[in-house]
Phi, psi and omega in degrees: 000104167251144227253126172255144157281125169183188187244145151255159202265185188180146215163173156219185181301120170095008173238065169305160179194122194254151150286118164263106185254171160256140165229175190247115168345318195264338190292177176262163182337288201248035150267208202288129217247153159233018169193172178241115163236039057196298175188134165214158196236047180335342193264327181284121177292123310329200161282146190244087189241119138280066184252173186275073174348302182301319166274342173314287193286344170308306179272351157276322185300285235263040147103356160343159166231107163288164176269165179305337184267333168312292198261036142274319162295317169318308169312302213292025185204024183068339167296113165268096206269114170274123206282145173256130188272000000 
């Protein structure tokens, strides 16, 4: 089962606001999750990106794949995610 770091939406139209969650790869965006790590606010001057550090690297050891836009976010707050080849 492999497992994504990615975001999900929430929101109403043309106002987003995402959850950054773990999912099982296969589930849908805005389907069944297996943790909440936290929160980014695209819209908020700067953006507004919250996550729980510790579970972040908790779920990359045991082998998560953020989506590109996860771990573009991640640099930019300092978390260093290395791409697996």
């Amino acid at each position: 089962m492999p497992v994504r770091i990615r975001l999900m939406r929430f929101g109403r139209k043309k106002r987003p606001f995402y959850r950054v969650v773990v999912a099982d790869s296969h589930a849908p965006r805005d389907g069944k999750f297996l943790d909440i790590l936290g929160y980014y606010d695209p819209l908020k001057e700067p953006f507004e990106f919250n996550v729980n550090e510790e579970k972040v690297k908790k779920w990359l050891e045991k082998g998560a794949e953020p989506t590109e836009t996860v771990r573009a976010l991640l640099r930019k707050i300092g978390i260093k995610v290395d791409r697996k080849a």
